[in-house]
Legacy VTK file of the C-alpha trace (Angstrom):
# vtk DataFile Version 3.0
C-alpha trace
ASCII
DATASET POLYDATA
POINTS 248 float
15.913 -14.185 13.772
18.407 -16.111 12.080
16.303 -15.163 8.508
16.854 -11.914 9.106
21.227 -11.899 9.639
20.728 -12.149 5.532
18.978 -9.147 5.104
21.062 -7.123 7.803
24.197 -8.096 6.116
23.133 -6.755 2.867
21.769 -3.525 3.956
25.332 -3.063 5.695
27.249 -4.524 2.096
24.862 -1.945 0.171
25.598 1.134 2.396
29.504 -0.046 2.420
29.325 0.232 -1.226
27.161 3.402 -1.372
29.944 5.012 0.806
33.051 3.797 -0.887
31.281 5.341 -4.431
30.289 8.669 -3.043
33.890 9.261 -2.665
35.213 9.133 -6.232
32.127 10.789 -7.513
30.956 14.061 -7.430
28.117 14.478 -4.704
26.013 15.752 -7.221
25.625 12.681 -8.431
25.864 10.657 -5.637
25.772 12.085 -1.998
27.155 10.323 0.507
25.459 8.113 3.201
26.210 10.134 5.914
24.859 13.481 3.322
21.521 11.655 3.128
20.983 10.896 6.959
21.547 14.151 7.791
19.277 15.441 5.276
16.523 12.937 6.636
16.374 14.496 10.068
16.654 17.304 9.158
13.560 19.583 10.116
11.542 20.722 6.698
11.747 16.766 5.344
10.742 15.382 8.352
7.708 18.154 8.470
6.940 16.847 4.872
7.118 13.246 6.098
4.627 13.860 8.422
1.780 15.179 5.699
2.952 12.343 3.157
2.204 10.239 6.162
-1.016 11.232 6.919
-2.628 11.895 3.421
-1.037 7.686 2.981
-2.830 6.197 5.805
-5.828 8.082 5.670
-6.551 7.118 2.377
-5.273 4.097 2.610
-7.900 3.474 5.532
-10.374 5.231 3.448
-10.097 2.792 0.066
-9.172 -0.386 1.920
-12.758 -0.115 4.202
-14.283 0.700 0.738
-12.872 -2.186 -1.379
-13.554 -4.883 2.091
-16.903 -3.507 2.535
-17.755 -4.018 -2.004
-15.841 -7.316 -1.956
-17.592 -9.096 0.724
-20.937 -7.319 -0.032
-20.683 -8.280 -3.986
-19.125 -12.041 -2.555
-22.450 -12.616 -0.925
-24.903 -12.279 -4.193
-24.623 -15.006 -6.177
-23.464 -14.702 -9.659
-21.879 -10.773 -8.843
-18.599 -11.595 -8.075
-17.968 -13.354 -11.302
-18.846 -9.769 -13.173
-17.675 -7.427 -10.661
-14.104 -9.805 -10.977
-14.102 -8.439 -14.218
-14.440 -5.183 -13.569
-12.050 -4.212 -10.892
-9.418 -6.086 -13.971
-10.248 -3.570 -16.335
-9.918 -1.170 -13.159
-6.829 -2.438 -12.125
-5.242 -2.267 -15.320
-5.743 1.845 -15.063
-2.651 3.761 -13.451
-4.687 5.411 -10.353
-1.864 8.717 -11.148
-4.083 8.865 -14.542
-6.959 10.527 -12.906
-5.196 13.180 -11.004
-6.258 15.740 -13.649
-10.253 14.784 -12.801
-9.669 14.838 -9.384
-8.040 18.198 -9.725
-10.946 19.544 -11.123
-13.531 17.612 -8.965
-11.666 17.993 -5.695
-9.185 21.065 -6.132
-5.295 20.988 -4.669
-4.355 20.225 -0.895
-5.184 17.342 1.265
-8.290 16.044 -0.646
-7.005 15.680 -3.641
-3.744 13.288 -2.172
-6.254 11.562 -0.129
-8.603 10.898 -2.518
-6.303 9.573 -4.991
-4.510 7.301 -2.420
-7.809 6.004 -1.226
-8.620 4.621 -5.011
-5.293 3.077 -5.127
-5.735 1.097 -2.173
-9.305 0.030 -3.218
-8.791 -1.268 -6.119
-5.943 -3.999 -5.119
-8.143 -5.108 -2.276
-11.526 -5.472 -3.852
-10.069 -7.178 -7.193
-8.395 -9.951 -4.406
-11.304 -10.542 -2.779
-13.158 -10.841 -5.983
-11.180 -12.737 -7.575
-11.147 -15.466 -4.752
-14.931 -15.447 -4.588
-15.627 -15.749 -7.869
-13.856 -19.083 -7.779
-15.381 -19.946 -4.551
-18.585 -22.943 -5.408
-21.283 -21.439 -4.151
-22.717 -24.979 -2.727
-19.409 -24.794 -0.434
-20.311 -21.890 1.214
-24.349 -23.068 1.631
-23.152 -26.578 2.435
-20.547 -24.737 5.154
-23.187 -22.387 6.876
-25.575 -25.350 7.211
-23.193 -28.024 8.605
-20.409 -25.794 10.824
-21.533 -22.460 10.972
-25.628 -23.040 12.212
-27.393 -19.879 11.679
-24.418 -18.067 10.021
-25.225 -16.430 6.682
-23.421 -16.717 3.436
-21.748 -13.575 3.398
-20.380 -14.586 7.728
-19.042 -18.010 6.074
-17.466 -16.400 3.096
-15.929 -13.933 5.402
-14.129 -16.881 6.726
-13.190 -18.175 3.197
-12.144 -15.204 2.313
-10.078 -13.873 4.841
-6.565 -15.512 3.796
-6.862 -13.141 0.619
-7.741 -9.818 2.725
-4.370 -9.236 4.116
-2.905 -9.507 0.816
-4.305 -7.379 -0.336
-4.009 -4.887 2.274
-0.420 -5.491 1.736
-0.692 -4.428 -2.483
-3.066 -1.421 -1.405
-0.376 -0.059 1.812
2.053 -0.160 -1.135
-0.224 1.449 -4.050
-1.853 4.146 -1.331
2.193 5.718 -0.179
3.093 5.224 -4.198
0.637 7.000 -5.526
0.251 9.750 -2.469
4.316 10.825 -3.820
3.516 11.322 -6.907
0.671 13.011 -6.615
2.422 15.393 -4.481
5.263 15.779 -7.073
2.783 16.578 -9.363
-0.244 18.730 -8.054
0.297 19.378 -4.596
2.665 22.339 -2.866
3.555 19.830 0.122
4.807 16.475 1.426
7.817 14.203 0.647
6.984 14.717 -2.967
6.754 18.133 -4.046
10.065 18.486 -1.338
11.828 15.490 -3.751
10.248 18.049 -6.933
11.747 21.154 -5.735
14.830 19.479 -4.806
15.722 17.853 -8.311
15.313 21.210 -9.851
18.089 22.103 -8.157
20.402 19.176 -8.262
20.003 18.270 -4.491
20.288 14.888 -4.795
20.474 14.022 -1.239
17.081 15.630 -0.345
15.897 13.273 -3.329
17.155 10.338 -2.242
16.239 10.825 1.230
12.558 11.206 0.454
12.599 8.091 -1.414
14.257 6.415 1.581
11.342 7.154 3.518
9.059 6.798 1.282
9.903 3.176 1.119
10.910 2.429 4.302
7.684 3.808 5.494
6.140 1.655 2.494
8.140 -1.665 4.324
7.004 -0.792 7.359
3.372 -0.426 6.680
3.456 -3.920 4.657
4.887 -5.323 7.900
2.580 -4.086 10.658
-0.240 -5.607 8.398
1.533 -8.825 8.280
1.798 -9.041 11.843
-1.857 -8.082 12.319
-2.751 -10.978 9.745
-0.766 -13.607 11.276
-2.446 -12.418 14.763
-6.016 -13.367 13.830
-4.905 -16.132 12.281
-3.331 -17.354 15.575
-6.004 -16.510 17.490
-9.297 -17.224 15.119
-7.746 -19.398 12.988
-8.835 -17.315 9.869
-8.324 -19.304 6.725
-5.832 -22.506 6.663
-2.470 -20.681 5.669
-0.886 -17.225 6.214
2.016 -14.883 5.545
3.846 -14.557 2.945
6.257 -17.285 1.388
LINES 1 249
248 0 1 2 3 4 5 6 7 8 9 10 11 12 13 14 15 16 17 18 19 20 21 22 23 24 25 26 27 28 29 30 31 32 33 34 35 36 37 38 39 40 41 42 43 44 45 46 47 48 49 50 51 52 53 54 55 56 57 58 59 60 61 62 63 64 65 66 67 68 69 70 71 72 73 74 75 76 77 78 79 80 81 82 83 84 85 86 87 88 89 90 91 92 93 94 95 96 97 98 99 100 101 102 103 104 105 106 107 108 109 110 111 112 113 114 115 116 117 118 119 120 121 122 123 124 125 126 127 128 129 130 131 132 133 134 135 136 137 138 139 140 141 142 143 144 145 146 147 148 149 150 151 152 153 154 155 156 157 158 159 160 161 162 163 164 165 166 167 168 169 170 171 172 173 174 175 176 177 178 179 180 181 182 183 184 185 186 187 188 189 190 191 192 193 194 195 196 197 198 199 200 201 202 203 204 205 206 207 208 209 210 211 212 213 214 215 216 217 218 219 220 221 222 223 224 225 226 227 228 229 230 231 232 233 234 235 236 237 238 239 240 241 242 243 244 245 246 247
């Protein structure tokens, strides 16, 4: 609790500040607190909230049971997570936003299209963790593990267990990549959500409709991290999942 007075106190110090300059400048430039709040429940950005939502955690779902399901499965073959390591790198090193213009033409406008994208973003962050940890994983540890603690476990069940302090992580990175990438996406190809409303709204100087999407875009962002920290720390509690957790 007492971590958190910090925080509080400089959201308040921010929005103290954010008030006192809206008033010498013109609101063009710099609405007002109170401007943006309004604008945020307000009922066509909350309607776009609700798709940007969606098309987020669906794909986000989507690319994070992908890249679990091609980490662990590549962790369990010897001498595969070393190469596939190196190629989710090369992978991640690609802007996910850089294939919109395949995906229009593979997939089309509307709901695929932001899903799809955001469910690439998420897997890549996720399957480059786990890969990245198993390829530096002995693989006489893991044998020596499943035959001494584990009994009849197999390699990939004990790597699970090695493994599972770098899942939520990642989960974290690909929460954060999946609601990125679904805004700008929607700024760019798609006629709904929080961003083709931010779009339409720059193009005519309505900064407050802006700013609020970008609120919730990263307040919905924060939020999402959270819940997936709380879910970590839970199995860790109660399985005792890997030897630390949570974030420093």
């Amino acid at each position: 609790m007492n971590r958190a007075i910090p925080a509080v106190l400089l959201v308040l110090l921010s929005l103290l500040i954010w008030e006192l300059t809206s008033r010498v400048v013109a609101s063009w430039i710099l609405p007002s607190p109170s401007a943006v709040f309004t604008t945020i429940i307000g009922g066509q950005l909350m309607i776009g909230y609700v798709l940007t939502a969606y098309r987020s955690i669906v794909g986000f779902a989507l690319g994070s049971l992908i890249g679990i399901s091609l980490g662990l499965a590549a962790a369990s073959m010897r001498n595969f997570p070393e190469m596939l390591s190196m190629t989710s790198s090369v992978l991640a090193a690609i802007p996910p936003v850089v294939l919109v213009p395949l995906l229009i033409l593979w997939l089309g406008f509307g709901d695929v299209l932001s899903v799809a994208a955001s469910a690439i973003a998420a897997l890549v962050p996720i399957s480059y963790n786990l890969l990245s940890a198993a390829a530096n994983v002995d693989p006489g540890i893991s044998d020596y593990l499943a035959t001494l603690r584990m009994g009849t476990a197999s390699r990939l069940e004990v790597l699970s267990r090695i493994l599972m302090p770098h899942i939520f992580p990642g989960l974290r990175l690909s929460a954060n990549m999946a609601w990125r990438v679904c805004f700008v996406v929607e700024m760019l190809a798609v006629p709904s959500g929080l961003g083709h409303i931010a779009f339409d709204a720059a193009g005519v100087l309505d900064l407050s409709t802006v700013i609020a999407a970008v609120l919730l875009l990263a307040a919905s962002s924060y939020v999402h991290q959270a819940l997936i920290d709380i879910m970590g720390k839970t199995l860790y509690e109660r399985w005792g999942f890997g030897a630390t957790w949570g974030p420093r």
